[in-house]
C-alpha positions, 0 to 999 in steps of 0.5 A: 431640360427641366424634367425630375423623375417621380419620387418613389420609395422603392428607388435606391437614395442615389436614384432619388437624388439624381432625379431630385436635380436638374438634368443640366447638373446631372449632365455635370456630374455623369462622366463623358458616357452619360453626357452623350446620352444627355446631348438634345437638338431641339425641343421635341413633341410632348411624347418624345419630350417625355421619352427623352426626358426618362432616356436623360435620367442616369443609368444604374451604372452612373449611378454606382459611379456617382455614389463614390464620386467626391460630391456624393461623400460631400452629402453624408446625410445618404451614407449608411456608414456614416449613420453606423458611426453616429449610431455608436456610443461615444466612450466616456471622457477619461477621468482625471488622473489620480494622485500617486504616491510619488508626488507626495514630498514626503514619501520614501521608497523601500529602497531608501531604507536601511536593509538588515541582512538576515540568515536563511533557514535559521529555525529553531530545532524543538524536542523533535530533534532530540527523539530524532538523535535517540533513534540512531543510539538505540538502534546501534545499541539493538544491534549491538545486542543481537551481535551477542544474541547471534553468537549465544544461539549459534552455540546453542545450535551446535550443543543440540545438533551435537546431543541429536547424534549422542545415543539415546538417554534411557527414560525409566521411573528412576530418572522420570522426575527429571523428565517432568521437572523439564516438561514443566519448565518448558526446555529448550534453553539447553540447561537440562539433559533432556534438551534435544537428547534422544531418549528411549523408553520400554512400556506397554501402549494403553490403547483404551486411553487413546487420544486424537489432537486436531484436525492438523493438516500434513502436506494439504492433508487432514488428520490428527495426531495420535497421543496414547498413554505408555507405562514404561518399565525400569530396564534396569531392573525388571522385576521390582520387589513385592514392597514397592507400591502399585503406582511406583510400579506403574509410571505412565507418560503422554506418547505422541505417536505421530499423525494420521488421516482423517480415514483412519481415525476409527481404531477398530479399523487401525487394529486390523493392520500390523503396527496399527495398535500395537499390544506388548512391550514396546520400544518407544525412540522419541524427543522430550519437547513443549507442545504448541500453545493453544491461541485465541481461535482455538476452541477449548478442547471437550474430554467428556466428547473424546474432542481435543483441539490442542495438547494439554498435558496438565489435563490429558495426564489428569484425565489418563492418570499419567505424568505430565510429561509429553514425549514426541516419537520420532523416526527417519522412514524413507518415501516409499515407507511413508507412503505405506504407513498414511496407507494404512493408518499407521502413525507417522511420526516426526524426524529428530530434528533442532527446531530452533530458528535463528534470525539474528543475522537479520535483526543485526542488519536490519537494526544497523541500517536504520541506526545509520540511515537516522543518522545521516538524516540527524545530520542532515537536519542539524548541518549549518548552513552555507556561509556564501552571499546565496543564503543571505537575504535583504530584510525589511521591516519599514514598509 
């Protein structure tokens, strides 16, 4: 049997190959299946020659058998993994290796060379460290030095607190030059009598002179503070002799008699209610005290306007003709009483009190703490090193 099939491009290669050879070579290569399909007797008619002819030809299956047999892998040329091999690029042959430094006769390792052993942590300290062991002697030393600051104002606390409970020391024109030379000098260091002692006066109020400081707030309320002139009279003698001048008879002083609202600023209003303003002689019980300092958001004060923003007593007696001397009314009311006189515009004034603060105790400690805490960083910085084999390294300077 001599008959090939037709060469058709749709045809798998398989197919093609199968036809391409005999059919007494495809009988020798199908399997016991394909060789009943390929058994003939005799030689038939054309149309059954041409039947039996295609029957011949291998069934897909067979095919598919053929294509994994070892003659099929034999023909590489109808492999399409073979062609996906030849398809890719080949790498390039290695290049010769290239000479080391070990095949050198010559060369030396680093672990041939002699080591030096060498300290860690061997820096030099430059002026750093100076400024760093003075900070721990000035600080002990400004501590050591508010340990007598804080003996010297507990003592100072004491000698006032101990004036406050003394009577009042009457204030008339024979000792009034002490007043002044103490308000002039600024007090408060317990040197003059008149630190933190009560003092006691008899004058007359010059109302047409009064003066409102402000606006100071009291407990989230505004107001000002009312300072009226007082000419004060000699308790001790009364009635002067007809040789002593006008102004040796008429000693007037800065009284502050103590704060009142924003409502009540109108003195036509404050003179209908009793103690508002009050007329005739009056006992005035108060404390010789520096008034507070203007500071730089303070505007200037405008007599000309009656507007005063702080207390200058220099000025304010010039402007009154009075001494400059600033005495602060003081009084111990109750609650219910101090709530009547902010009613009705009547002056509260301050309580008799030490206004000195001590905050030594706490400079001391805060001074010994950072004098102590520098000092173990002193030493921290400034220890020696450890001796053991772990602070020591292998330095080499042949690389």
């Amino acid at each position: 049997m001599t008959a090939k099939l037709p060469q058709r491009l749709w045809q798998p290669a398989a197919r093609r190959l199968a036809a391409s050879t005999g059919s007494s070579e495809a009988v020798s290569l199908t399997d016991a299946g394909s060789r009943r399909l390929l058994a003939t007797a005799t030689t038939p008619r054309p149309r059954v020659a041409q039947r039996l002819s295609l029957a011949a030809t291998p069934c897909r299956k067979c095919m598919r058998n053929l294509a994994f047999s070892s003659s099929y892998q034999t023909n590489a040329g109808f492999s399409t993994t073979s062609i996906r091999r030849r398809s890719q690029v080949r790498p390039p042959p290695p290049e010769p290796d290239l000479p080391q430094p070990a095949d050198d006769p010559n060369f030396t390792s680093i672990l041939d060379n002699p080591p030096e052993l060498v300290r860690s942590g061997g820096r030099k300290h430059g002026p750093g460290l100076i400024i760093l062991a003075l900070i721990p002697i000035t600080a002990f030393a400004l501590g050591t030095w508010q340990v007598f600051r804080l003996r010297w104002k507990t003592d100072l606390l004491a000698k006032c607190e101990d004036r406050l409970v003394r009577p009042p020391l009457p204030l008339d024109p024979q000792n009034v030059a002490d007043a002044v030379e103490h308000s002039q000098s600024g007090g408060g260091n317990g040197a003059s009598d008149f630190d933190y002692r009560r003092i006691v006066a008899v004058g007359t109020f010059r109302h047409d002179q009064e003066m409102l400081v402000g606006p100071r707030v009291r407990e989230g309320v505004a107001g000002y503070f009312v300072v009226t002139p007082l000419e004060i009279m000699d308790t001790q003698n009364p009635d002067p002799d007809a040789s002593a001048t006008e102004s040796q008879k008429k000693t007037t002083i800065l009284v502050n008699r103590g704060w009142i609202s924003r409502e009540h600023r109108d003195r036509r209003r404050r003179a209908r209610v009793a103690g508002g303003l009050p007329r005739g002689l009056v006992r005035v019980e108060g404390m010789l005290r520096a008034p507070w300092k203007k500071n730089m958001f303070t505007p200037d004060n405008r007599p000309e306007k009656g507007e005063f923003y702080f207390p200058d007593v220099n000025g304010m007696a010039a402007l009154t003709g009075s001494l400059p001397v600033w005495v602060e009314a003081t009084m111990e009311p109750d609650l219910l009483q101090v709530y009547d006189m902010e009613a009705y515009g009547i002056p509260i004034g301050k309580l008799p009190e030490v206004a000195l603060r001590n905050n030594h105790a706490q400079y001391i400690f805060t001074w010994y703490s950072l004098s102590l805490a520098t000092a173990i960083m002193l030493w921290m910085v400034t220890k020696k090193p450890q001796s053991d084999i772990t602070k020591r390294v292998r330095l080499n300077k042949s690389w």
